[in-house]
N, C-alpha and C positions, 0 to 999 in steps of 0.2 A: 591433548585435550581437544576433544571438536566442539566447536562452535557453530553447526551448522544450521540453527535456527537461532541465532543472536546475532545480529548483526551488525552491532555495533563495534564487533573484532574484525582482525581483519584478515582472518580466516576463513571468512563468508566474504571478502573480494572475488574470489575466481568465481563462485558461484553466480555473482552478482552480472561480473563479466562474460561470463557465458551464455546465462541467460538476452544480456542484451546485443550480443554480437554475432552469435548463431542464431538466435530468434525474435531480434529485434523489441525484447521486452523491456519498457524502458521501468525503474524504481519509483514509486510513484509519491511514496513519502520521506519522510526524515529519516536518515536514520539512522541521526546521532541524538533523535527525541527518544528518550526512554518511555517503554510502553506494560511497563510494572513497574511496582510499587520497590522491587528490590533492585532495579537501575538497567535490568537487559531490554532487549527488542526483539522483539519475537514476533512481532508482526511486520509484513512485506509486503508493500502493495503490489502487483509488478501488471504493467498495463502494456496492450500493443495498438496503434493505430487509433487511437483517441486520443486527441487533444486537451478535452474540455473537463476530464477528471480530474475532480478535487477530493482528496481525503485531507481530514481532519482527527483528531485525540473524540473523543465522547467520553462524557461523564457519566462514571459507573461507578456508585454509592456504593453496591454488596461486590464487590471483588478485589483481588490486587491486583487484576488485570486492566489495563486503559483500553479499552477496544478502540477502533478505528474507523468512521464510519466514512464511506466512500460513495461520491454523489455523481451524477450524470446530468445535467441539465437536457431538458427532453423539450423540442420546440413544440407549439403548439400549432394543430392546423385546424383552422379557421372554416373550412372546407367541407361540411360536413354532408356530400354527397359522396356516395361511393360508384365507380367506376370498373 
């Protein structure tokens, strides 16, 4: 059986591992959080060279899917002359 969008098996290890050691993409969520309503994960955050990402579960009333929503904190510049 493949697994290879659930990743809570651990059938999606090597995938997991490849991704971050050949291309440095690091997991960026849980993901032993289930993200349906019937216990798999199916959603993957996978992020490179950003720190400051946060995902999170979101609430979603009409689905059995838990979406995931994934945030960037964006600084603000004060500067408003362009050069």
């Amino acid at each position: 059986m493949c697994y290879y969008n659930n990743y809570i098996y651990f059938d999606s290890a090597p995938l997991v591992t490849l991704l971050r050691d050949k291309f440095s993409f690091q997991l960026n969520n849980d993901p032993t959080i289930s993200t349906t309503k019937s216990g798999t994960i199916i959603d993957a955050i996978f992020t490179r060279y950003i720190d400051n990402v946060q995902s999170q579960m979101y609430v979603s009333y009409f689905s059995y899917h838990i979406p995931i929503i994934t945030t960037i904190p964006i600084e603000q510049n004060d500067n408003k002359t362009l050069e």
